[in-house]
C-alpha positions in Angstrom: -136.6 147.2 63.2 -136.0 144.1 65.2 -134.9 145.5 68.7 -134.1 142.2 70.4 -130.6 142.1 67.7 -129.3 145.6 70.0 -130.2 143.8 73.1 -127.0 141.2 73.5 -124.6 143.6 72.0 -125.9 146.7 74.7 -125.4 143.9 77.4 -122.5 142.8 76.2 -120.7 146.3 76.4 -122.2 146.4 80.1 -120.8 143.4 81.2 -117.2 144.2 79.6 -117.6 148.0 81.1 -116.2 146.3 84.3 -112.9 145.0 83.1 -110.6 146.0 80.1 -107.8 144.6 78.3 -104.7 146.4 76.9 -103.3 146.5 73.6 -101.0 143.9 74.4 -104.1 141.6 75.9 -103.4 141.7 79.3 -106.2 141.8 81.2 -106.9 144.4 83.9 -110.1 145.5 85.9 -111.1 149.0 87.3 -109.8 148.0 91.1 -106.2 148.4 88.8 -107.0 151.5 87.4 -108.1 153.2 90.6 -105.2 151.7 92.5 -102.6 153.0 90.3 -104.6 156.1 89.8 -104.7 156.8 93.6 -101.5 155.4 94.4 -99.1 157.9 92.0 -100.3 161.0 94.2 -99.7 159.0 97.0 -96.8 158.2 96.7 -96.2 161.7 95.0 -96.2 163.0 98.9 -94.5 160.4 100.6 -91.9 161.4 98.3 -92.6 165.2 98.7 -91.9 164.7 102.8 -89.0 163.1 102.1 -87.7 165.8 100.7 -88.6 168.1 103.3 -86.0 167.2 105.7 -83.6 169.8 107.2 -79.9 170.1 106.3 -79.4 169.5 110.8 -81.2 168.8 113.9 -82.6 165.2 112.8 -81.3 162.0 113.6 -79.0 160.3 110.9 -81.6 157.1 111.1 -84.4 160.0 109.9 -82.1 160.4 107.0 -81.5 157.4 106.4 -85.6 156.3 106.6 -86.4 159.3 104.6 -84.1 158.6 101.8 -86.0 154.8 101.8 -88.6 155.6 101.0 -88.3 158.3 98.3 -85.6 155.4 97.1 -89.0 152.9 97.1 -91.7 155.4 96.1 -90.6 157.1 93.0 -89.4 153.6 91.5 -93.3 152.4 92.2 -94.7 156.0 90.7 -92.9 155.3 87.6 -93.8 152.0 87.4 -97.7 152.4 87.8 -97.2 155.5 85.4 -96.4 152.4 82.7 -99.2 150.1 84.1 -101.9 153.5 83.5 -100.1 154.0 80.1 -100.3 150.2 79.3 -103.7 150.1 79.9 -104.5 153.5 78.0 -105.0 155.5 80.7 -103.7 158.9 81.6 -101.9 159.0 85.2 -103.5 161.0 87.5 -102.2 165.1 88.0 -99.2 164.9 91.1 -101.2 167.3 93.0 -103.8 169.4 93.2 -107.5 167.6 92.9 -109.0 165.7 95.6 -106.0 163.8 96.6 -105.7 164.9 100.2 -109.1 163.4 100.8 -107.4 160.0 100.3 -106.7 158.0 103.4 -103.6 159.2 105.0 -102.5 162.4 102.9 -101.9 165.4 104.2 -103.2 168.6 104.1 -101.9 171.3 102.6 -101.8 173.3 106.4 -100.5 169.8 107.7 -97.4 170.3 105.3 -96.8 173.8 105.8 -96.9 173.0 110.3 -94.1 170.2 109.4 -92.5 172.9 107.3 -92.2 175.4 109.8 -90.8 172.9 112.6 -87.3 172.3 113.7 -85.8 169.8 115.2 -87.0 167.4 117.6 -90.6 168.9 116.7 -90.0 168.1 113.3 -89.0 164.5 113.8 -91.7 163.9 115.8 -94.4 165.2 113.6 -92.9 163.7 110.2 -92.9 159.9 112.0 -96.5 160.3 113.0 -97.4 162.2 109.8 -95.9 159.3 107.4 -97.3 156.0 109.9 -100.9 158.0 109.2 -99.8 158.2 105.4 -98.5 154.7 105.1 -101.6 153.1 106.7 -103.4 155.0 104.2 -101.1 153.4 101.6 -101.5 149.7 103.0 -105.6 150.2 103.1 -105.2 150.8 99.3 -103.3 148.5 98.6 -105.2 145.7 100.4 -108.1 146.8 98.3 -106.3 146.3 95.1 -105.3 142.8 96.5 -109.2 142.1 97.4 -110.5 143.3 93.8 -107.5 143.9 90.9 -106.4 141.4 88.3 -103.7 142.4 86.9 -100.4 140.4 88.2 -98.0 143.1 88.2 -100.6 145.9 90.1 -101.6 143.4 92.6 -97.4 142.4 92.7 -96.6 146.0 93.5 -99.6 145.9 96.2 -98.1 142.9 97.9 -95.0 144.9 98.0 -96.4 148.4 99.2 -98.0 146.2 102.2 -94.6 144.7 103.7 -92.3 147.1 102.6 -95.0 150.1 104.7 -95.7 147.4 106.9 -92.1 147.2 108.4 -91.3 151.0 107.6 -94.0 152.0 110.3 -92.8 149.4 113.0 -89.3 151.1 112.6 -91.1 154.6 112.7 -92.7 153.7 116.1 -89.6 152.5 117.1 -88.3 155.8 116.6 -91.0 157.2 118.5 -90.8 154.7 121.3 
């Protein structure tokens, strides 16, 4: 058996390992993948704290940021839901897994101490808990902007980096 006819095909399939292409051609590398992969649990908890805001004892501009960004976030997780099922891949689990070692999540102790605040306390520690979690959102999406390919991922990444961008200088306003 000739060996040397396996030899282009295996390299081939090595070199096309790296990228991928969807059923309707569009082309999209792993940098997509793992963006949109990471990003849905992300976003999952942004979402999560948003919700965790008391009935009283917040400011109405709390509120009103809170209610932003679930407004932003869950729009963007159902969007890279389609982008994972686009490119035949199954979105990632909403929690559970690994996803509080990515940068800026919280832990599960880290939710239940802005759980049991009130107040003032509560405030506080939800503005400086979601400025951490956005700058872990911005660092992952600068990374899909250094490596992805695929227009709309690296769209949404451009728009996850000004829309957190100006969300966390009106958070340290707020704290100011």
């Amino acid at each position: 058996m000739d060996r040397r006819r396996f030899a282009l095909p295996a390299l081939a399939l090595v070199v096309l390992a790296g990228c991928g292409s969807s059923d309707d051609g569009d082309d999209f590398s792993p940098a997509d993948v793992e963006f949109a992969r990471q990003m849905i649990p992300h976003h999952a908890q942004a979402v999560e704290m948003a919700g965790m805001l008391p009935p009283d004892g917040v400011s109405p501009e709390l509120v009103e940021l809170a209610a932003a960004v679930e407004d932003a976030q869950q729009p963007e997780i159902d969007r890279m839901t389609a982008m994972l099922d686009r490119w035949g891949y199954v979105p990632p689990p909403l929690e559970g897994g690994h996803a509080h070692e990515m940068a800026g999540m919280l832990t599960d102790d880290d939710l239940a101490a802005l759980d049991a605040a009130t107040g003032a306390q509560f405030e506080r520690m939800w503005l400086t808990m979601m400025i951490e979690h956005h700058e872990g959102a911005i660092a992952m999406a600068r990374a899909q902007l250094d490596d992805g390919i695929d227009p709309e991922a690296r769209e949404l990444a451009e728009q996850i980096v000004d829309t957190q961008e100006e969300e966390i200088a009106r958070m340290e306003r707020m704290l100011g």
